[in-house]
N, C-alpha and C positions, 0 to 999 in steps of 0.2 A: 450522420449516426450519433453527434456526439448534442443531445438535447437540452433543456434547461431542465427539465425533470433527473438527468443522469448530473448537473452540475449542482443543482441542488444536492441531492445522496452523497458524491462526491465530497461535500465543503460539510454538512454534515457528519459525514463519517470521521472525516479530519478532526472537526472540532471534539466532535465527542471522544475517540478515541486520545484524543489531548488532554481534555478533561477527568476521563478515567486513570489515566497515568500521568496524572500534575506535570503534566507539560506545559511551560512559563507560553503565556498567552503571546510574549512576543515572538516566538517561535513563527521558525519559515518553513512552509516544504515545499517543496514544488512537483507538482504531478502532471506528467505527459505522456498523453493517451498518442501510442504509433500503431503504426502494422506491425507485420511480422517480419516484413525485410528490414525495418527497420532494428526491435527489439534484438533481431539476430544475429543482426552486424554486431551489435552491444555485447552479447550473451559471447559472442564470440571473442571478441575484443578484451574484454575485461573479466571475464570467467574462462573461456578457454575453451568451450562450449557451441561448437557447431552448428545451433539448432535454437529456431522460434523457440521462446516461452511465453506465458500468461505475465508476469511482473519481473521487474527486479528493482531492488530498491539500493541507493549508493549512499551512505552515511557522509555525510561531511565531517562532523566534530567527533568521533569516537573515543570520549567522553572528553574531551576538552573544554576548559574553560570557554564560555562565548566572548566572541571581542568585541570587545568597546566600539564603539563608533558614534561622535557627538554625544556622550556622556551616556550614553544608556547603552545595554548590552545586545546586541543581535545575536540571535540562535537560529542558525541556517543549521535545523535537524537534517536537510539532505535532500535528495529524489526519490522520488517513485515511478517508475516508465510502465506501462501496463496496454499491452497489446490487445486492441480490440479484437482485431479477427480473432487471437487466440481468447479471448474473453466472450465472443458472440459463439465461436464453435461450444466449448467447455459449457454456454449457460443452455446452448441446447443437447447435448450430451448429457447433462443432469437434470435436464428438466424444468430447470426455473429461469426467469428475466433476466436480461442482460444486464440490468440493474443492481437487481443482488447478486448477480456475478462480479460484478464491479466492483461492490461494495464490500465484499468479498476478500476481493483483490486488493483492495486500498486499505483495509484494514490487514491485510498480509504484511503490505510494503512498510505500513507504520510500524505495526512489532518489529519487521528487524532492523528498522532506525531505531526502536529503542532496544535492542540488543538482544532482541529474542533468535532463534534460529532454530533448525529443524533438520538436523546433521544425523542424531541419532534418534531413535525412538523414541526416548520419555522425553525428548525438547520436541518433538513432532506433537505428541499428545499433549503438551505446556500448550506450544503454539495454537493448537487448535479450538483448544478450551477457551485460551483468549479470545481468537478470532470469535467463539460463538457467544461469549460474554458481551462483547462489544456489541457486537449486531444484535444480538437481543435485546440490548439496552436502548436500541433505534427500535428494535421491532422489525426488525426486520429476520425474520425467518427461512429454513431451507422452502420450497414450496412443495405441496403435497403433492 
């Protein structure tokens, strides 16, 4: 499932959404595509949360200095985990590629490594606005 066309979008979406929010080029993140038994052990374990989702994203530095290592600074921003099945279901329930489902999704998991979140309403409508900022900025759009 997991192609070079979806690994390109993926590294992509990374990079740009880095670059729209000056995020230091040496920055890390690491992104692991599971299932859903997978993402659910997680959701439950670390959220408390019984049940498959599409993403979750775990911060590392919540705003900490980066540390040093060999005289230059590493910035592990964190993970992003992002359930295909729930990302294959979700892109045919709305109608578009699994792709910009993804992409979607990966731009989700970046805003809330960088401290966005979607708790109440006017941070849900932030969040979303960004989400569609970014992917617009690839071109990449909802599909008609």
């Amino acid at each position: 499932m997991v192609t070079p066309q979806l690994e390109e979008i993926l590294t992509a979406v990374l990079k740009k959404t880095a670059e729209l929010y000056d995020v230091d080029a040496r920055t890390e993140v690491s992104v692991v595509l599971v299932d859903d038994r997978y993402i659910k052990a997680l959701n439950r374990d670390y959220r408390g949360r019984d049940y498959a989702t599409d993403v979750l994203s775990f911060a590392l530095n919540e705003g900490d200095e980066p540390e040093i290592i060999d005289g230059s600074p590493e910035n592990l921003l964190g993970d992003i985990i992002i359930s295909l099945e729930t990302a294959a279901r979700q892109a045919h329930d709305y109608g578009h590629s699994l792709e910009r489902e993804i992409a979607f999704l990966t731009v989700h998991g970046m805003l809330h490594l960088l401290g966005y979140d979607h708790e109440v309403e006017e941070e849900r409508r932030e969040m979303r606005q960004e989400e569609e900022f970014v992917l617009g900025k690839l071109g990449i759009t909802r599909d008609p």
